[in-house]
N, C-alpha and C positions, 0 to 999 in steps of 0.2 A: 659753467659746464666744464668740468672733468674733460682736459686731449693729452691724445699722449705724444710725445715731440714727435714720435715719426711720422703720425697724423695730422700736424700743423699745417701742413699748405691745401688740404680740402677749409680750412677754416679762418682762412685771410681776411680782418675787418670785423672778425667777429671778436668778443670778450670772452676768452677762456680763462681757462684753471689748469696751472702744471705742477706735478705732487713730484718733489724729487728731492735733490740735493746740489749744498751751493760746489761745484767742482773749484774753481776759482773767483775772483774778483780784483777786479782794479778800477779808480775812481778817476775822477776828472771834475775837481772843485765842484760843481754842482752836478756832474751826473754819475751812478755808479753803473758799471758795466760788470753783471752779475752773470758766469757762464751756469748752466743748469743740466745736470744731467738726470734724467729718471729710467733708466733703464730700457730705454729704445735708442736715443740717442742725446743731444747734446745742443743747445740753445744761447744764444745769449739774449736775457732781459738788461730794456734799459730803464732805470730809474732813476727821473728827475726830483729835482727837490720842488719844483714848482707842482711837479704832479701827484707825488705822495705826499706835500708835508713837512715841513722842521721835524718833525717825534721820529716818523716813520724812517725819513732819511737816515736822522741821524743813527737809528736802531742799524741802521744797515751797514753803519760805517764800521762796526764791530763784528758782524757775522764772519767766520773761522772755517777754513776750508775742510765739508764734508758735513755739515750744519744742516738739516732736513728743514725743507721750506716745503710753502703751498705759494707759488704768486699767481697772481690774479691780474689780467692784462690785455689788450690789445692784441693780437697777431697783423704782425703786417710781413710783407716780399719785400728781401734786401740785394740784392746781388750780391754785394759786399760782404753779407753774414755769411763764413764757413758753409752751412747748410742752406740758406737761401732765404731764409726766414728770422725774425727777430720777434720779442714782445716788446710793449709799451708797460711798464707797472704801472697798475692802480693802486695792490694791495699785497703786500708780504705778511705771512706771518709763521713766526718758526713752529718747527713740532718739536725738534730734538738737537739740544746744541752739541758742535764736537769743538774740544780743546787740545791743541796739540798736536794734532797729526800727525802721523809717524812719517808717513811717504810724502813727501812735499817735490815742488817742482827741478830742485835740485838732483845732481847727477847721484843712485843710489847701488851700491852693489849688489849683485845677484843672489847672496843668500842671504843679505838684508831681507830684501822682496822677498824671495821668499817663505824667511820666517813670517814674513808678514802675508802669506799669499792670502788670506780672507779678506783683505784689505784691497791689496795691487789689481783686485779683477776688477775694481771700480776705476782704473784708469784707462782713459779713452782705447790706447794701443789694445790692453786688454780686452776692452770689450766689444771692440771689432773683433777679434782673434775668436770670444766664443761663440758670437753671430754668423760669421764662419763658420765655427764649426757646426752648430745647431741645422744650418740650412745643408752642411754637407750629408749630417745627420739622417735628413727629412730627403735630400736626396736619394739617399739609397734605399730607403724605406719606401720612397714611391717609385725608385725603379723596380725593385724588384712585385710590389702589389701589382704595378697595372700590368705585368708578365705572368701574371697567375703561379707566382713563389706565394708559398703557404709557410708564414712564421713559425714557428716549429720549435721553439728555446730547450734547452740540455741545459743538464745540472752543471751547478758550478764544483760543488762536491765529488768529486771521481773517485772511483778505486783502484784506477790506475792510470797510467799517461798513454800519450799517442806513439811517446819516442823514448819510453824510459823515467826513471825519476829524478835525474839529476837535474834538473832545471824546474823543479815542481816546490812548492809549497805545502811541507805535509802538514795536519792542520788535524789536530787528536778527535775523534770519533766516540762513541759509547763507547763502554767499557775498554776491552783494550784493541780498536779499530783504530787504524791510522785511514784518513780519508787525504787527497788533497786536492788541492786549487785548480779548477781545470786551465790549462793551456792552450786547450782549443776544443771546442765544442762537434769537430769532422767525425769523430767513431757512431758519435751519438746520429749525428746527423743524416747519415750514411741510412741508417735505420730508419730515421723519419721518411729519407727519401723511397726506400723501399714502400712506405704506407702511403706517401705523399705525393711523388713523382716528383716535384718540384718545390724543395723546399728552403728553408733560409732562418739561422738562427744570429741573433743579434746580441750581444753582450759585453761584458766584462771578464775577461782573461787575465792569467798570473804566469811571469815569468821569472824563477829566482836565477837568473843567470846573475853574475855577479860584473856586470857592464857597468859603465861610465860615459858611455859615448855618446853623443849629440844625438844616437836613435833612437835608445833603449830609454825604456819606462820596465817598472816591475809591475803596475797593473792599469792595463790598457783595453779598451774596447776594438773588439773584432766583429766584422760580419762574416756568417759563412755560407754561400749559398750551394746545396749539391744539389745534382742531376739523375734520376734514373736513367736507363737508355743514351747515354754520352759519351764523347768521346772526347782526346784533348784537344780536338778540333773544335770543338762545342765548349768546352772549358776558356779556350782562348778568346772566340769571340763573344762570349758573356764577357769576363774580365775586360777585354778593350770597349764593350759597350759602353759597360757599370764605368768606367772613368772618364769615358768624354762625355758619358752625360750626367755628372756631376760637375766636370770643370764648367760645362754650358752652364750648367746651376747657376753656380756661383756667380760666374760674370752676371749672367741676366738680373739676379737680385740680390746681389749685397757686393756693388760695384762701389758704394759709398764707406764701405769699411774696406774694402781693397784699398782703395784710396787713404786711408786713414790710416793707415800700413805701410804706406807707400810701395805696393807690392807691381811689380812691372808688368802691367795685364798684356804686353804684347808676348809675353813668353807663357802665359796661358793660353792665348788665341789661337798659336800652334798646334793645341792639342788637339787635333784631327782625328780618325779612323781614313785606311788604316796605318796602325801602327809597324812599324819593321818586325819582323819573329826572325831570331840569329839563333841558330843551334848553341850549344854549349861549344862543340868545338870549334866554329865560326867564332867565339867570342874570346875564347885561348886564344885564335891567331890574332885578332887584334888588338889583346892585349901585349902580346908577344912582340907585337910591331910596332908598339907603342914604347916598346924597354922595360914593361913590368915584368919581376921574375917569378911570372908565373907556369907551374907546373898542372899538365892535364890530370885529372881527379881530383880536385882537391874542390872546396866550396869557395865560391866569391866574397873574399872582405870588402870593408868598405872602402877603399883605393881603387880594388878594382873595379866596384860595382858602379863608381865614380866616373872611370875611366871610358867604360862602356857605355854611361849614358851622355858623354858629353859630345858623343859622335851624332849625335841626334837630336833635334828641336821638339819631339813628344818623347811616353815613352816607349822603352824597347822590351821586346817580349825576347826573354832567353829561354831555350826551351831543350829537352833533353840531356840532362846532365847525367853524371856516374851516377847508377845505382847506388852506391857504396856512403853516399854520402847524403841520400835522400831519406825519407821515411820506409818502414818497412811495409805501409799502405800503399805504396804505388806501384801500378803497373809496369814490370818492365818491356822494352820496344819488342817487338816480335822480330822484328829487324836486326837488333844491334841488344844483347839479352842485357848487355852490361850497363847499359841507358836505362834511366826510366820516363813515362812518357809523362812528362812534368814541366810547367812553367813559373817562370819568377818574372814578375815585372817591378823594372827599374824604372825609378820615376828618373826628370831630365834634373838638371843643373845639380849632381850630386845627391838626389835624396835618397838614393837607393832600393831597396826591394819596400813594393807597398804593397803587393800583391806574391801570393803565392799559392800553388793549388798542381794538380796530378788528373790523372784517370786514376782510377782506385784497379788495387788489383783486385779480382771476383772472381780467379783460381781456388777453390780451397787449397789442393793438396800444396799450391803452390806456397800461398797465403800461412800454412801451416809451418812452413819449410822454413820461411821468412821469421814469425815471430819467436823460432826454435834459433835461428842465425842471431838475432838479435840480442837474444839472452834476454825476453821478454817471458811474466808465469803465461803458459796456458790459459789458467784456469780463471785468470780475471779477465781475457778475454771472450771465452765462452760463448757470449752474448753475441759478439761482435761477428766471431765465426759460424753462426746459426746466419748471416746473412747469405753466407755462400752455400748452406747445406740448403737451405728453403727458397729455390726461385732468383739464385744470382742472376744479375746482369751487369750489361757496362754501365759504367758510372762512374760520373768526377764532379768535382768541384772546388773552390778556392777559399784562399783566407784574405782578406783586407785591414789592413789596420788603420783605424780612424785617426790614431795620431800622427801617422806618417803622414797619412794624406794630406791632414790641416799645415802641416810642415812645409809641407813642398807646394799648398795651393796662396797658404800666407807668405811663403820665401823667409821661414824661422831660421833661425839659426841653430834652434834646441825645442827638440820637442817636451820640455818641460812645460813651454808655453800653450801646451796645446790643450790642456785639459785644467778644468779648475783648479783640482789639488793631485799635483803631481806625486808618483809614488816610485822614487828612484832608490840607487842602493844605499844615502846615507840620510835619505831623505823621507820622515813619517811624519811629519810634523808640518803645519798645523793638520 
């Protein structure tokens, strides 16, 4: 009977079947100690020579790390075994031999791994890291269905950006159409939610900013949920919802790959509701007070966005910042024109903005004035300002990035790690 390791302890006593590969091995004169991994998780068979055999033993005493096997064995409860469970072999026998291996258990550089990334995702670190992320995945996916958000996906293809072209990937069209890479799925969205009320588009985004930093990825997966009828009041407690009940996620079921990370679940645990919300210039003066020279208007680097969340055990919502520095799609304060009514959330221990998201502005004339300031065409927005001429209302929503989150929920160092094949600025390959 065909198990798969992570369904090993419903089948204690019984004679299973595990299809995987040999991750390591080490012998001990008559017995060998075979770790096994199949893409749940990770095992160790033990194999006597009394039990399999002179032939079969010794066949085993050559098997080469990464070696696809089938063993056939016992399940029994160890305490002892990493995962709690061990097999007894009856029976091995290879399907595909590997020679060589490139990544071994010695110390390897990082753009070693790399090149080799189709490779590196079969080690253990790694394949916690994408179990992680799959369930951070499926969390948001079922936050948002059991709230009656309607998936709603936009093109990846655009014919124009949200904030400009200079951070876009133009990418040639028929004849002589330049099309490029969307950046964020919000114009589109904004639309659905007028047809939808409540909707949420999930994908792959392109950013060509020309970065190096431990945050930036050139192509990363975003969720974007928008609101008809919202305000940034309603923007904010969506966003702190949608993160404590993903960090719940996690803890509850993949506490075994947290561990496998050695990731410090007691600075998860903190993540609470609710979160602190610090105005923009509430967060000058603490920075101010900290000795950073920082100036009001300006956007938050990663120092400061550092500094801001280290004041705090979850994270922190910063909220109304300069106009001037935000998208030309949001609403500015009624209160304070020069503000817009916009949040950024900082994840805690440094990982910086994982969230980000506005009221939309649903002025035309104003909305008009704005993509004239910008030195945006009209005419490829058209579309976009047919929302404000037909039945505008309020409404906002946010962006999330899936690879910051995995970052800050595994404690990475570099969100290279976060996705299979990372797509940085020196980096296409594999």
């Amino acid at each position: 009977m065909h198990v798969y390791i992570e369904d090993i302890g419903t089948h204690v006593g019984e004679q299973i079947t595990i299809k995987g590969w040999l991750h390591n091995r080490r012998s001990s004169g008559k017995i060998h100690f075979l770790i096994l991994r199949d893409g749940t998780g990770f095992i160790q068979a033990v194999m006597s020579k009394a039990g399999v055999g002179d032939e079969m033993f010794k066949a085993a005493d050559h098997l080469s790390q990464e070696t696809s096997v089938v063993v056939t064995g016992t399940a029994r409860a160890d305490q002892r075994a990493p995962g709690g469970y061990e097999i007894d072999v009856a029976e091995l026998e290879v399907i595909g031999e590997s020679h060589d291996y490139p990544i071994t258990p010695k110390e390897h550089g990082v753009d070693y791994l790399l090149d080799r990334r189709h490779l590196w995702i079969r080690s253990e670190r790694q394949h916690a890291i994408l179990r992680v992320r799959h369930e951070i995945i499926n969390a948001v996916r079922d936050f948002f269905n059991v709230r009656g958000f309607i998936l709603a996906d936009t093109p990846i293809f655009t014919p124009a950006a949200c904030e400009g072209t200079t951070t876009l990937f133009p990418a040639q069209y028929f004849e002589d159409q330049t099309a490029y890479l969307t950046q964020s799925g919000q114009l589109y969205n904004e639309a659905n939610a007028m047809a939808l009320g409540r909707v949420y588009c999930f994908g792959p985004t392109f950013r060509a900013e020309k970065s190096k930093t431990r945050r930036h990825l050139t192509e990363f997966w975003m969720v974007e949920p928008e609101m008809a009828y919202a305000d940034l009041n309603d923007v904010m407690d969506l966003a702190e919802a949608l993160v404590v009940s993903i960090v719940g996620r996690v803890i509850d079921r993949r506490r075994r790959e947290l561990k496998a990370i050695e990731r410090d679940l007691s600075k998860l645990e903190s993540v609470k509701a609710p979160f602190p919300r610090v105005s923009y210039d509430e967060a000058v003066k603490i920075l101010k007070e900290k000795g950073l020279p920082f100036e009001w208007g300006g956007d938050f680097g990663a120092p400061d966005e550092t500094t801001l969340s280290e004041q705090y055990d979850r994270p922190v919502m910063v909220h109304r910042y300069p106009a001037a520095v935000k998208g030309f799609y949001m609403k500015p304060d009624p209160a304070h024109p020069n503000l817009a009514l916009n949040v950024d959330v900082l994840a805690p221990e440094g990982y910086g903005e994982i969230i980000g998201g506005s009221e939309r502005l649903a002025d035309l004339d104003l909305l008009l004035e704005r993509i004239k300031e910008h030195h945006l065409p009209q005419e490829a927005f058209e579309w976009y300002i047919d929302l404000r001429r037909y039945g505008t209302v309020p409404h906002g929503g946010f962006g999330m990035g899936i690879e910051r989150v995995v970052a800050w929920i595994c404690g990475l160092e570099h969100v290279r790690e976060t996705i299979p094949y990372p797509r940085m600025l020196y980096r296409l390959y594999p």
